[in-house]
N, CA and C atoms as a LAMMPS dump frame, in Angstrom:
ITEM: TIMESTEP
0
ITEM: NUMBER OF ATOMS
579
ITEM: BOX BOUNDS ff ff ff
-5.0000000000000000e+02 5.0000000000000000e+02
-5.0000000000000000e+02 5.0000000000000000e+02
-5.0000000000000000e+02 5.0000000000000000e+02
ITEM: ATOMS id mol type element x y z
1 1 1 N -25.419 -133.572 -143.124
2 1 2 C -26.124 -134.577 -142.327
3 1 3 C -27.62 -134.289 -142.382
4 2 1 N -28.324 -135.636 -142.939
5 2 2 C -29.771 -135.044 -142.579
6 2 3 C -30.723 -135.581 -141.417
7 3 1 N -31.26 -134.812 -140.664
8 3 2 C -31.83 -135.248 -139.384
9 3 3 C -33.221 -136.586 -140.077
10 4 1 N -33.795 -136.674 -138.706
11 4 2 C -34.948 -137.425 -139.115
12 4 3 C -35.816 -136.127 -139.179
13 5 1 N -37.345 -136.136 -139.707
14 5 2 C -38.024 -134.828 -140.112
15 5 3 C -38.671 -134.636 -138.375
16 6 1 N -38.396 -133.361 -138.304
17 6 2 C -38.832 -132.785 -136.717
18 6 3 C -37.575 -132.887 -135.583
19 7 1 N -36.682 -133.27 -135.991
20 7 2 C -35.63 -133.07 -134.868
21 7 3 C -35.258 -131.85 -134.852
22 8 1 N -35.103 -131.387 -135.726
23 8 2 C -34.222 -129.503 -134.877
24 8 3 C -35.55 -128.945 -134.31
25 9 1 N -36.391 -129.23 -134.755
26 9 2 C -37.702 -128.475 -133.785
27 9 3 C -37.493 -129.1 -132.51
28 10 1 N -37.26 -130.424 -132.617
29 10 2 C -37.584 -130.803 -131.598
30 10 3 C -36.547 -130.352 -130.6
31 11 1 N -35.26 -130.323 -131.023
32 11 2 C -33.931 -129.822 -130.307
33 11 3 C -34.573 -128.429 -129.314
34 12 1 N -35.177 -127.224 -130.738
35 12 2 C -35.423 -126.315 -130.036
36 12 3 C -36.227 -126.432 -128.878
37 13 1 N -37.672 -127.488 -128.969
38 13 2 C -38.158 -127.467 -128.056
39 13 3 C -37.765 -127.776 -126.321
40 14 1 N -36.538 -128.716 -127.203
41 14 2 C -35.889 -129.143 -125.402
42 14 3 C -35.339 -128.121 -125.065
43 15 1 N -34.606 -127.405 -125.733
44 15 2 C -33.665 -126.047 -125.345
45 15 3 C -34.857 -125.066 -124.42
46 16 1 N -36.509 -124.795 -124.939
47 16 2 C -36.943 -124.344 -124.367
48 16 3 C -37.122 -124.572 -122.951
49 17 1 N -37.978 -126.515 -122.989
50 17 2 C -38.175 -126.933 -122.259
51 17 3 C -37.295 -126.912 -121.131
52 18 1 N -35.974 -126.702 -120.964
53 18 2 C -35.123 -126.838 -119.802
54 18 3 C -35.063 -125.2 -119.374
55 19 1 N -34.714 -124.886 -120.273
56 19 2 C -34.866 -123.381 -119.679
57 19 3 C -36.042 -123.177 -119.051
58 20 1 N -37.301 -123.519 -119.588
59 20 2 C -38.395 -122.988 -118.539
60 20 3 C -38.208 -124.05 -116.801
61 21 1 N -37.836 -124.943 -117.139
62 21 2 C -37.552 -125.757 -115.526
63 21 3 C -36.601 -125.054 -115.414
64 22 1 N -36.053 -124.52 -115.641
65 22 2 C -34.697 -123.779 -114.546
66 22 3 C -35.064 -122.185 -114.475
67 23 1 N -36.785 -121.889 -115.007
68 23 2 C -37.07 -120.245 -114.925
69 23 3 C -36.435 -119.588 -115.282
70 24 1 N -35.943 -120.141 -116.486
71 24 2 C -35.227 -118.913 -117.703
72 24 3 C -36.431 -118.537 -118.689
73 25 1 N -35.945 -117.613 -119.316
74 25 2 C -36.927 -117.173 -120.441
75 25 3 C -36.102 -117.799 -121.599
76 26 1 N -36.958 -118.185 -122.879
77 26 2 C -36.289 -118.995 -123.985
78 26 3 C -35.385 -118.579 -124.664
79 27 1 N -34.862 -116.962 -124.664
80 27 2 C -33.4 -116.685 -124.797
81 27 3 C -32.402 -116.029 -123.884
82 28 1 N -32.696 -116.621 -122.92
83 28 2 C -31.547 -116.743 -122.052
84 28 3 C -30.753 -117.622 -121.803
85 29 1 N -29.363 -116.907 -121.756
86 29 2 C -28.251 -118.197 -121.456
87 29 3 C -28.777 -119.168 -120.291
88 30 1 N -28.243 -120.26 -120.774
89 30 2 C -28.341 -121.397 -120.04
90 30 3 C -26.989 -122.246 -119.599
91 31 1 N -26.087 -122.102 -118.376
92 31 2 C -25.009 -122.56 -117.957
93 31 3 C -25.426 -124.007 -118.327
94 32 1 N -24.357 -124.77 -118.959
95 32 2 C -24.389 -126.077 -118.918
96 32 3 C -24.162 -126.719 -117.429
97 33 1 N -23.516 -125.847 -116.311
98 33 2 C -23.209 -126.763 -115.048
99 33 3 C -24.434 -126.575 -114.305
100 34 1 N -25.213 -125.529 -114.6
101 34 2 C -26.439 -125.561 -114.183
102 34 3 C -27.344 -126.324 -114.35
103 35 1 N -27.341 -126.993 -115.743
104 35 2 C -28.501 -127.433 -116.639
105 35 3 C -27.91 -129.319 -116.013
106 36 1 N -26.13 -129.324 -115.937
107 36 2 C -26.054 -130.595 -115.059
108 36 3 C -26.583 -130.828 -113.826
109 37 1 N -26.697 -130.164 -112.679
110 37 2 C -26.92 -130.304 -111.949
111 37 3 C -28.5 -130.209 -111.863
112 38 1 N -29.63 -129.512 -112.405
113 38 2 C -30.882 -129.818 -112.562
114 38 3 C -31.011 -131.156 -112.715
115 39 1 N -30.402 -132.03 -114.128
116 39 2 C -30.517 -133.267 -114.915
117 39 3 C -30.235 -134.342 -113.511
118 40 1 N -29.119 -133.813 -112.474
119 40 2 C -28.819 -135.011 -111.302
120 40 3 C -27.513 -135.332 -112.206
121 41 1 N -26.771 -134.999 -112.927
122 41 2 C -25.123 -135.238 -113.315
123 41 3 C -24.121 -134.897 -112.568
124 42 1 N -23.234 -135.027 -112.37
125 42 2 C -22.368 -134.647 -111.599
126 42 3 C -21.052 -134.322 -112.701
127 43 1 N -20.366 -133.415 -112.193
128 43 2 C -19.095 -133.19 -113.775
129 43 3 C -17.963 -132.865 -112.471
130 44 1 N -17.267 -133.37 -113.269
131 44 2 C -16.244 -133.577 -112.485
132 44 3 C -14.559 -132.671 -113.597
133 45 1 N -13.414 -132.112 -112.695
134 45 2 C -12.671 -132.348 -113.895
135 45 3 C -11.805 -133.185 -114.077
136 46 1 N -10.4 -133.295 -114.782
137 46 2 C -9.492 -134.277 -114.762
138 46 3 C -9.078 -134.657 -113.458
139 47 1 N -8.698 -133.041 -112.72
140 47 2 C -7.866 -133.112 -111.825
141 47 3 C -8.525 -133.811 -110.453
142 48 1 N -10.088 -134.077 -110.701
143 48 2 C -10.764 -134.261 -109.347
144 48 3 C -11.118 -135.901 -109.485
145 49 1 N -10.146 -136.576 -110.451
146 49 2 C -10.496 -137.99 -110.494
147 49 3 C -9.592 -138.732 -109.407
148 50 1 N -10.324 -139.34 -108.657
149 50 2 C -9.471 -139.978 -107.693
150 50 3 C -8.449 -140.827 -107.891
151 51 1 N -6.878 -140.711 -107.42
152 51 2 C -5.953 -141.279 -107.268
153 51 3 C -5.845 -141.497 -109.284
154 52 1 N -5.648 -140.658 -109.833
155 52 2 C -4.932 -140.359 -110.884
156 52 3 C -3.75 -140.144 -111.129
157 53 1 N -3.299 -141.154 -112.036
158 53 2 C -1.261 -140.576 -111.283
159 53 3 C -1.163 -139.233 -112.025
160 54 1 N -0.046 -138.314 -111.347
161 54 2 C 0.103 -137.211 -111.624
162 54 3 C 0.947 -136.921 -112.86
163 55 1 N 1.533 -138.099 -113.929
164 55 2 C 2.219 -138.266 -114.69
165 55 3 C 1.295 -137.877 -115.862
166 56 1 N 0.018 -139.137 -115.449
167 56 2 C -0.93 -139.431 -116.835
168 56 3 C -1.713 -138.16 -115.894
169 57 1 N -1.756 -137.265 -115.406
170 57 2 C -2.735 -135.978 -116.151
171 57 3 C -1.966 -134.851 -116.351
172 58 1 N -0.707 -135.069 -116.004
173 58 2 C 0.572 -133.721 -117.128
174 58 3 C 0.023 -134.445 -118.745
175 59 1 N 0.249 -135.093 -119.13
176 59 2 C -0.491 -135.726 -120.593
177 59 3 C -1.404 -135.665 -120.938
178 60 1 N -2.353 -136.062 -120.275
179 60 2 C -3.852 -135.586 -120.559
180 60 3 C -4.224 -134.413 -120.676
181 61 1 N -3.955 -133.246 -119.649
182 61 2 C -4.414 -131.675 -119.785
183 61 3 C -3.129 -130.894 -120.481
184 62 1 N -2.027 -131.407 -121.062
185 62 2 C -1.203 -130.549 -121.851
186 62 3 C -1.654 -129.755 -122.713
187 63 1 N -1.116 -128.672 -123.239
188 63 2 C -1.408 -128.009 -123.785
189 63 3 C -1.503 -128.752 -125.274
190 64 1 N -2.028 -128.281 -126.114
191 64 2 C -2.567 -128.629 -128.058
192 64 3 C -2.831 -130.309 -127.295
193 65 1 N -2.914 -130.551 -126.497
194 65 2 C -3.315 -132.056 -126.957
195 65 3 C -4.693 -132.324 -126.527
196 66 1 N -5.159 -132.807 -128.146
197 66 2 C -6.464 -132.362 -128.702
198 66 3 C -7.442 -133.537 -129.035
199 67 1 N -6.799 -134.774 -127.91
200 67 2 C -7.392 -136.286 -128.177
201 67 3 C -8.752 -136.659 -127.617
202 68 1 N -8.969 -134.885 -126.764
203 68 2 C -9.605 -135.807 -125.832
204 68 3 C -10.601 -134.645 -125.325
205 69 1 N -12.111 -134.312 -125.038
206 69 2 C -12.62 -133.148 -124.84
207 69 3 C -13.076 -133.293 -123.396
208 70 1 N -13.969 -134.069 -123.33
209 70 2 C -15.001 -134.855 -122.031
210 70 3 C -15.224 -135.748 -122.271
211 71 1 N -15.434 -136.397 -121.25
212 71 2 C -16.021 -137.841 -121.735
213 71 3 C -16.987 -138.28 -120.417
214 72 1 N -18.312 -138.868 -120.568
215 72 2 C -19.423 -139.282 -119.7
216 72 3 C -18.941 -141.146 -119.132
217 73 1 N -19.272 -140.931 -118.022
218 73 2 C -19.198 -142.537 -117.599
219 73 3 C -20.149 -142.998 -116.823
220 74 1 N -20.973 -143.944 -116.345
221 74 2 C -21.855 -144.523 -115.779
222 74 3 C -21.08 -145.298 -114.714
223 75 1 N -21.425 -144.741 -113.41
224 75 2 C -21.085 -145.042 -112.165
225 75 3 C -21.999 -145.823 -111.092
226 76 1 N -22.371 -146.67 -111.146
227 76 2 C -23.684 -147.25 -110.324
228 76 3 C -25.326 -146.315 -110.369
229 77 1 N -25.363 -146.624 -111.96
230 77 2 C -26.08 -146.066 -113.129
231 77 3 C -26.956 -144.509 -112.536
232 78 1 N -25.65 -143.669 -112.173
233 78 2 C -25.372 -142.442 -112.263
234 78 3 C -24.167 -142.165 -113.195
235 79 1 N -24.603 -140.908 -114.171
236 79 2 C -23.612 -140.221 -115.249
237 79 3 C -23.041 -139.614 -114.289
238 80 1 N -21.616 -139.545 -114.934
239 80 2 C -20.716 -138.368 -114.41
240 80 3 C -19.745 -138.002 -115.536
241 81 1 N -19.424 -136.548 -116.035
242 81 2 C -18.684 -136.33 -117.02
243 81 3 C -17.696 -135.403 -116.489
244 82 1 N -16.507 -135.781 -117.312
245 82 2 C -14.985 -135.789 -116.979
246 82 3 C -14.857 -134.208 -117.598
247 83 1 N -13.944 -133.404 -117.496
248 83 2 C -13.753 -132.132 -118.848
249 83 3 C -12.419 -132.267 -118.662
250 84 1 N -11.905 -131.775 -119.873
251 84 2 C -10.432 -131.29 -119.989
252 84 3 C -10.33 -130.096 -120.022
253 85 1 N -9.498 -129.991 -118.831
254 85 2 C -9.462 -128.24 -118.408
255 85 3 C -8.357 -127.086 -119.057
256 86 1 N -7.602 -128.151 -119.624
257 86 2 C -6.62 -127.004 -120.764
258 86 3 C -7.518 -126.991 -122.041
259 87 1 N -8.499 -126.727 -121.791
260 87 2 C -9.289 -126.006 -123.173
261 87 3 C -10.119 -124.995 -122.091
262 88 1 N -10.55 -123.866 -123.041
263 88 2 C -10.626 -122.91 -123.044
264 88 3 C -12.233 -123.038 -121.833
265 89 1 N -13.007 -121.97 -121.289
266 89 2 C -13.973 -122.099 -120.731
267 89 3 C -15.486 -122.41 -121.821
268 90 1 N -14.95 -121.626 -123.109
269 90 2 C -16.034 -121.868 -124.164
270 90 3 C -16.134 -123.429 -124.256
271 91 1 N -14.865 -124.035 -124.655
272 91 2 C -14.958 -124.927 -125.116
273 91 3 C -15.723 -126.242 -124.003
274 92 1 N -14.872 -126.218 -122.745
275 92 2 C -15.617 -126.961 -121.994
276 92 3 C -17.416 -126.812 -121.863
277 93 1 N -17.488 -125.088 -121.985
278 93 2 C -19.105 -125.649 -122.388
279 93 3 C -19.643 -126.234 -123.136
280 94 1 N -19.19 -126.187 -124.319
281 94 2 C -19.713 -126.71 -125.303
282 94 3 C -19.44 -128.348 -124.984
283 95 1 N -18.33 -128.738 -124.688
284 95 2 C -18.083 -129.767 -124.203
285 95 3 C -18.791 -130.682 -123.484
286 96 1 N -19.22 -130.123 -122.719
287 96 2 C -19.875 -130.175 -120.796
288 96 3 C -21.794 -130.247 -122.021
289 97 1 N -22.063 -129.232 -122.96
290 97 2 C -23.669 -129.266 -123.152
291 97 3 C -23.472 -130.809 -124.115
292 98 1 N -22.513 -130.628 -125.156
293 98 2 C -22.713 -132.069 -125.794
294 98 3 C -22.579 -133.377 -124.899
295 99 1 N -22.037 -133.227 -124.087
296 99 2 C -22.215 -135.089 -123.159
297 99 3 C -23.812 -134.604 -122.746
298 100 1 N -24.019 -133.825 -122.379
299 100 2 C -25.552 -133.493 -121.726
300 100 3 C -26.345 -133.923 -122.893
301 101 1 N -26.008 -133.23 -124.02
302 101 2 C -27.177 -134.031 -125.291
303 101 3 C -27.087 -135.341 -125.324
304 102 1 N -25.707 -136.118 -125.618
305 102 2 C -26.229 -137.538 -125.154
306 102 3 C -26.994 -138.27 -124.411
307 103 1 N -26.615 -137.531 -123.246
308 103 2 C -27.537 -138.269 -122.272
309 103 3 C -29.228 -137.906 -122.515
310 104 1 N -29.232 -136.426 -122.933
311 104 2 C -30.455 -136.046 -122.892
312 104 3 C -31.204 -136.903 -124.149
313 105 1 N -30.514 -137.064 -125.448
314 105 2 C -31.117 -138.169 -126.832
315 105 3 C -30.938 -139.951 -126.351
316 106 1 N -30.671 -139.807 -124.703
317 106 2 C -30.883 -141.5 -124.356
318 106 3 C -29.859 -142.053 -125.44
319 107 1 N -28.579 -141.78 -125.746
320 107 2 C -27.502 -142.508 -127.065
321 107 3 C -26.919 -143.556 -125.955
322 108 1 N -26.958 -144.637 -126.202
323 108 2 C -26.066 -145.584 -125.999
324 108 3 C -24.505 -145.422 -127.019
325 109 1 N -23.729 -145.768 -126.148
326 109 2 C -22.078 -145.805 -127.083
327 109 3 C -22.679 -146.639 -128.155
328 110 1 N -21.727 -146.385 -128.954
329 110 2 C -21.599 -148.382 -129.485
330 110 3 C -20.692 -148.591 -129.874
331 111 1 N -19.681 -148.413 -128.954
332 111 2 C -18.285 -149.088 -129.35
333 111 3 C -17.78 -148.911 -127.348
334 112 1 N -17.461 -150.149 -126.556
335 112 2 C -16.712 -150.062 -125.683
336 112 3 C -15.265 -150.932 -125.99
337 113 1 N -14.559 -150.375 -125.782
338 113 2 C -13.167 -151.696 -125.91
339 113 3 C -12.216 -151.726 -124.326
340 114 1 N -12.233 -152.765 -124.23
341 114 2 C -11.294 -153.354 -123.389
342 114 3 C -9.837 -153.999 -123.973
343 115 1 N -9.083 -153.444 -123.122
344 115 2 C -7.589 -153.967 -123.38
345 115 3 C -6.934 -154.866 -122.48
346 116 1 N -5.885 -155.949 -123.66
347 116 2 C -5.914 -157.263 -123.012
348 116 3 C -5.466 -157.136 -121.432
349 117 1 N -4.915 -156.1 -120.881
350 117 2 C -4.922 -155.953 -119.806
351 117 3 C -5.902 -155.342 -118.604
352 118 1 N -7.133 -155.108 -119.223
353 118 2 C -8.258 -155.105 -118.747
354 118 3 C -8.924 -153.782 -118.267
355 119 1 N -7.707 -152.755 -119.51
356 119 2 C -8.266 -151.228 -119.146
357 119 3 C -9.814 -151.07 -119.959
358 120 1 N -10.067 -150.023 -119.746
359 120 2 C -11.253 -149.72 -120.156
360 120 3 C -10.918 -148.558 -121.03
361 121 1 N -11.204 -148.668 -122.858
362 121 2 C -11.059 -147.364 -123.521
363 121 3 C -12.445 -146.524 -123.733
364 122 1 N -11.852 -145.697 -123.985
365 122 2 C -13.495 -144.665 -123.996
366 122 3 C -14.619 -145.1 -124.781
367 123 1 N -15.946 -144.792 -124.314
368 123 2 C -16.775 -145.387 -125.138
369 123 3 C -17.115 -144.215 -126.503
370 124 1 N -17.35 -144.635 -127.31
371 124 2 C -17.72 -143.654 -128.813
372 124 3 C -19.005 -144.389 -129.328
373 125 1 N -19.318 -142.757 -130.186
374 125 2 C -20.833 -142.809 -130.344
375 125 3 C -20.789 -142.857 -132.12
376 126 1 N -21.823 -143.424 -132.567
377 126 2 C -21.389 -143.48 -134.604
378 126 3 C -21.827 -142.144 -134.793
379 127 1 N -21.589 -141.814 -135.614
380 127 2 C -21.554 -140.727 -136.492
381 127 3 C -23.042 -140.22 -136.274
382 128 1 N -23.94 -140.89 -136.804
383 128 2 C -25.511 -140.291 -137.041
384 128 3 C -25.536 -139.466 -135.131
385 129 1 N -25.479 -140.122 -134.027
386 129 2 C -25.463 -140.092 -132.434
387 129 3 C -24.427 -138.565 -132.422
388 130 1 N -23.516 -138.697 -132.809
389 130 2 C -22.483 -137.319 -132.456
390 130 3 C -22.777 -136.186 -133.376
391 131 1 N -24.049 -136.278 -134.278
392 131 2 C -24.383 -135.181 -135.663
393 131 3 C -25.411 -134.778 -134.54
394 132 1 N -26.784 -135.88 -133.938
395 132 2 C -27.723 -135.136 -133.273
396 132 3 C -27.021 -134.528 -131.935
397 133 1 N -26.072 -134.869 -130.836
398 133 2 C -25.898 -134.345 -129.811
399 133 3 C -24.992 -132.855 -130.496
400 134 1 N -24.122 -132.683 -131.435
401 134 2 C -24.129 -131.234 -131.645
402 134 3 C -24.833 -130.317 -132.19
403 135 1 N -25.976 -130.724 -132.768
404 135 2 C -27.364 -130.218 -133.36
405 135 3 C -28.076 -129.975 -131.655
406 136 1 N -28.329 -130.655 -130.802
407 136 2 C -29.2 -130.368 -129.649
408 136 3 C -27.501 -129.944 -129.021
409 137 1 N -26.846 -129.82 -128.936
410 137 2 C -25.971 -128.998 -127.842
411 137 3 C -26.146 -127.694 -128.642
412 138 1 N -25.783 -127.166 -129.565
413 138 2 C -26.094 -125.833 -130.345
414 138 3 C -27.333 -125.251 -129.717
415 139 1 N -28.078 -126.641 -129.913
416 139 2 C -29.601 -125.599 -129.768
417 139 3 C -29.407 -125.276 -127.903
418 140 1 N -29.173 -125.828 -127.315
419 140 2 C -29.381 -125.798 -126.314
420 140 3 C -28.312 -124.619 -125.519
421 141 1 N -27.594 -124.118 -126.213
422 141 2 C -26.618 -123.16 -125.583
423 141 3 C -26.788 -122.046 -126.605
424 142 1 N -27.718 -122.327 -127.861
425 142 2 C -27.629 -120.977 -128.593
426 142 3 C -29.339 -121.122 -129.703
427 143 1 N -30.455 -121.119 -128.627
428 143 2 C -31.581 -121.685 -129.164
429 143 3 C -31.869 -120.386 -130.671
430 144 1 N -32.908 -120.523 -130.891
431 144 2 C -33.139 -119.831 -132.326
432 144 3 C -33.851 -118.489 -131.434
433 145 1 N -34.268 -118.837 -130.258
434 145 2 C -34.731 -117.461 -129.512
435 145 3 C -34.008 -116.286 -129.318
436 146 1 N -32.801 -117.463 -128.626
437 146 2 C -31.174 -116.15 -128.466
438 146 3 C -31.111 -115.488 -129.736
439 147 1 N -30.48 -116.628 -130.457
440 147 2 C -29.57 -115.97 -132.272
441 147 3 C -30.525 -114.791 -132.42
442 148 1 N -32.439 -114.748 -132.866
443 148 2 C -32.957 -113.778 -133.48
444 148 3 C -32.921 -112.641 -132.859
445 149 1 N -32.786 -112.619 -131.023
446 149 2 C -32.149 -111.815 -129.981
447 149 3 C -30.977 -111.218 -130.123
448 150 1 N -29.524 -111.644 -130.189
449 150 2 C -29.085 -111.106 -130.891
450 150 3 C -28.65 -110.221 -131.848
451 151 1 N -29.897 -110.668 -133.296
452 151 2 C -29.592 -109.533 -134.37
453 151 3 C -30.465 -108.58 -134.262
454 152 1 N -31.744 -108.823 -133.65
455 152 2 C -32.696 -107.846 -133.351
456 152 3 C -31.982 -106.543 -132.748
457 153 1 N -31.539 -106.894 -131.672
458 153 2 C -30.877 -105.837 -131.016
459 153 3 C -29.252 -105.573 -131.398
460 154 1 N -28.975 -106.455 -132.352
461 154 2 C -27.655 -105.861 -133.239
462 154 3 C -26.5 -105.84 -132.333
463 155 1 N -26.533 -107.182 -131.652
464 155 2 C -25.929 -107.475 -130.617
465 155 3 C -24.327 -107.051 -131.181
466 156 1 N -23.407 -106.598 -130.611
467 156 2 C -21.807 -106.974 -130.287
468 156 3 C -21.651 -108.267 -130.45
469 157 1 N -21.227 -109.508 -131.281
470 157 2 C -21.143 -110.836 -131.425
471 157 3 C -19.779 -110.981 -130.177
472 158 1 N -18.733 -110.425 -129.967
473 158 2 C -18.058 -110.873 -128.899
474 158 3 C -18.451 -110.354 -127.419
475 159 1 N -20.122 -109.578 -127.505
476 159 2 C -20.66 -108.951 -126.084
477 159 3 C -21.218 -110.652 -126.118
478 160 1 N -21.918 -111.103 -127.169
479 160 2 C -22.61 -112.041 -127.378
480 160 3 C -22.023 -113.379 -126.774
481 161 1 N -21.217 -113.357 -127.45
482 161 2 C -20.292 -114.565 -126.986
483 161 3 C -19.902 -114.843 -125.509
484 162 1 N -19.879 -113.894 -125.068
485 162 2 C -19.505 -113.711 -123.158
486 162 3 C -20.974 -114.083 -122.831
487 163 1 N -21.926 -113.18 -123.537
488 163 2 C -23.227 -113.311 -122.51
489 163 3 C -23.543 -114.293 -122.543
490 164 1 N -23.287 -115.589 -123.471
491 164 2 C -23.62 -116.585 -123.613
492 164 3 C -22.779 -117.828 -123.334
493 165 1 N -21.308 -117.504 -122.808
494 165 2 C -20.28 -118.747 -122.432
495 165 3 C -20.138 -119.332 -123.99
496 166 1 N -20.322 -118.672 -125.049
497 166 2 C -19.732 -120.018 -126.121
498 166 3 C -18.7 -118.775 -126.99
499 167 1 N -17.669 -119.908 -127.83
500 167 2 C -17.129 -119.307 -129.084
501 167 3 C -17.662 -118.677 -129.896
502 168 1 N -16.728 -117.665 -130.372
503 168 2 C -17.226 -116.552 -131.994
504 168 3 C -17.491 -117.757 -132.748
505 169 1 N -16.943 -119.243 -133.348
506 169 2 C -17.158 -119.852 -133.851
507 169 3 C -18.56 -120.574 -133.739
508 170 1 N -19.133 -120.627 -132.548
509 170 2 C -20.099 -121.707 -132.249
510 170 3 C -21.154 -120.512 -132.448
511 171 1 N -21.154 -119.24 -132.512
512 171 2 C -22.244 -118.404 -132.347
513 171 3 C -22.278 -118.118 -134.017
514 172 1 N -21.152 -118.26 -134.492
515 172 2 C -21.478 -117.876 -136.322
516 172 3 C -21.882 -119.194 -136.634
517 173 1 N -21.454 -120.082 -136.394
518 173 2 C -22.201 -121.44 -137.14
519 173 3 C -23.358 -121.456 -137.149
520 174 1 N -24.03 -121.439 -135.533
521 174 2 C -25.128 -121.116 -135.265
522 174 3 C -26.203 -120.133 -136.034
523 175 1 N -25.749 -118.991 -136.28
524 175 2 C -26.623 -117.827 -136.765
525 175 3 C -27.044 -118.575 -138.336
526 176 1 N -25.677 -119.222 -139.009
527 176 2 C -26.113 -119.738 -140.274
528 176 3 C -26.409 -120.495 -140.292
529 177 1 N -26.772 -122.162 -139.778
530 177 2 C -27.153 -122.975 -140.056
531 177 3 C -28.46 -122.695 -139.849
532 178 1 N -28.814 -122.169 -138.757
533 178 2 C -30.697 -121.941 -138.268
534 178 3 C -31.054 -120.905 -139.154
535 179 1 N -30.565 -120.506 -140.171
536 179 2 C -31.164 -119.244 -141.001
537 179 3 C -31.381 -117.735 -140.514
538 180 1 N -31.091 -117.64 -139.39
539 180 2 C -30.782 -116.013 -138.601
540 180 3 C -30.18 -115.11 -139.94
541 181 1 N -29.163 -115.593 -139.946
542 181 2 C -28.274 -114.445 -140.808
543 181 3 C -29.427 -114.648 -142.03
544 182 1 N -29.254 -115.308 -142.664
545 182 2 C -30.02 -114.925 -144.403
546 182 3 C -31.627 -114.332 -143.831
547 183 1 N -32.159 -114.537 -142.672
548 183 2 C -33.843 -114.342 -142.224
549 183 3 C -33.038 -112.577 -142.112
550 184 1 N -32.005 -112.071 -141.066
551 184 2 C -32.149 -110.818 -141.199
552 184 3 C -31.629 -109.822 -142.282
553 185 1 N -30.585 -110.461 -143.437
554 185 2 C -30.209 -109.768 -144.174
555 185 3 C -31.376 -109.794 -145.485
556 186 1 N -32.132 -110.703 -145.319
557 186 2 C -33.115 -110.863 -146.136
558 186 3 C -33.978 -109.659 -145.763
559 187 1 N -34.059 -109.483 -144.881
560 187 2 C -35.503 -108.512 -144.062
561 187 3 C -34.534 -106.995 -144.789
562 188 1 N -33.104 -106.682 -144.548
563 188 2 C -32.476 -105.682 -144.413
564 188 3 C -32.661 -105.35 -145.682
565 189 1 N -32.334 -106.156 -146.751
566 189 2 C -32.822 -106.403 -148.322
567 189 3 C -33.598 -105.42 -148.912
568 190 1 N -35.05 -106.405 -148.06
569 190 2 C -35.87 -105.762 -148.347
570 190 3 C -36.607 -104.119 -147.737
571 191 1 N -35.781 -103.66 -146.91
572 191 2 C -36.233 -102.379 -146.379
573 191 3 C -35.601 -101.639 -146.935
574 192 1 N -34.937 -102.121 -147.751
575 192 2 C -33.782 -100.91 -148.545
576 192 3 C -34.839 -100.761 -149.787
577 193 1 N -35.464 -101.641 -149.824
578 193 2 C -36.201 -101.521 -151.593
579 193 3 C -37.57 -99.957 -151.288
C-alpha cells in the first residue's frame, strides 16, 4: 500500500501529539482507553449493550468467531465503540486504537446497508481508509520513539509486549516496517567492521 507522501510522519506526529496531551513522553505506552476517553469516546463492550438478547451475544463473543473485532457507531453525533471481548486484551487494543484512527483520520464509512427489514449492517471503510487507520493505529500504540527504545536498551520483546498492551505480532511488524530492525542491525554491522 502506498500512503500519500508525509502520512507516516504525519501518523508519527499524532502518536506524539496525543501523548504529549495526556503528559506522556513520546515513548511511552499509551492505553487506548485512555487515549478514548481524552478524545470524549465512550467504548463500551458487547456485554454492556442494552437489552441485547442473550442468545445473539453467546454468538457474537464465541470463541474462533472471527467476523467481527469492534465496531464504532454514532449516537446523537457522539462515537461510541463496541469490542469483542473473546479476543484477547492485545487484540482489543489494537482493536479499540484502530476505531480511534478512524475517527482520528475524520474516515467516513462508505458502505451502510440496511435490511429489508430495517436492520442496520455494519458500516465498512474501502480499503485505501482501513490501510491508513492501521498505519496510524501502529503508530500510535508502537510510535518509532518506543520501537528505537526498545532495541536501544535490547528490550525482552515479550517484557515489551506487556509494557506496551500489544502482540509479539504487532511489535515485529512494527520494528520492520518503520526500519528499526534493518536501522539497528545495520549499526551492529557496522561495529563489527
Amino acid at each position: 500500500m502506498f500512503f500519500s507522501r508525509g502520512f507516516k510522519s504525519w501518523c508519527e506526529n499524532v502518536a506524539i501529539q496525543q501523548r504529549r496531551e495526556l503528559n506522556l513522553r513520546s515513548f511511552d505506552p499509551l492505553n487506548p482507553r485512555m487515549l478514548s476517553k481524552h478524545l470524549g469516546i465512550e467504548v463500551w463492550t458487547a456485554e454492556q449493550v442494552p437489552g441485547i438478547d442473550p442468545e445473539c451475544l453467546r454468538i457474537l463473543l464465541r470463541k474462533n468467531y472471527d467476523s467481527w473485532s469492534a465496531v464504532t457507531i454514532c449516537i446523537e453525533s457522539k462515537d461510541l465503540v463496541i469490542l469483542n471481548t473473546s479476543h484477547s486484551d492485545s487484540r482489543q487494543a489494537s482493536d479499540l486504537m484502530h476505531e480511534l484512527s478512524h475517527i482520528l483520520l475524520g474516515h467516513e464509512p462508505s458502505r451502510v446497508d440496511v435490511t429489508e427489514d430495517g436492520l442496520l449492517i455494519l458500516n465498512t471503510y474501502g480499503k485505501k481508509q482501513e490501510e491508513e487507520a492501521n498505519w496510524l493505529c501502529g503508530s500510535l500504540l508502537l510510535p518509532r520513539d518506543a520501537l528505537v527504545l526498545i532495541r536501544r536498551k535490547d528490550m525482552d520483546l515479550k517484557i515489551a509486549t506487556k509494557k506496551y498492551g500489544v502482540s509479539l505480532d504487532m511489535l515485529e511488524y512494527r520494528l520492520n516496517v518503520t526500519g528499526v530492525n534493518y536501522q539497528f542491525r545495520r549499526a551492529r554491522n557496522r561495529s563489527r567492521l
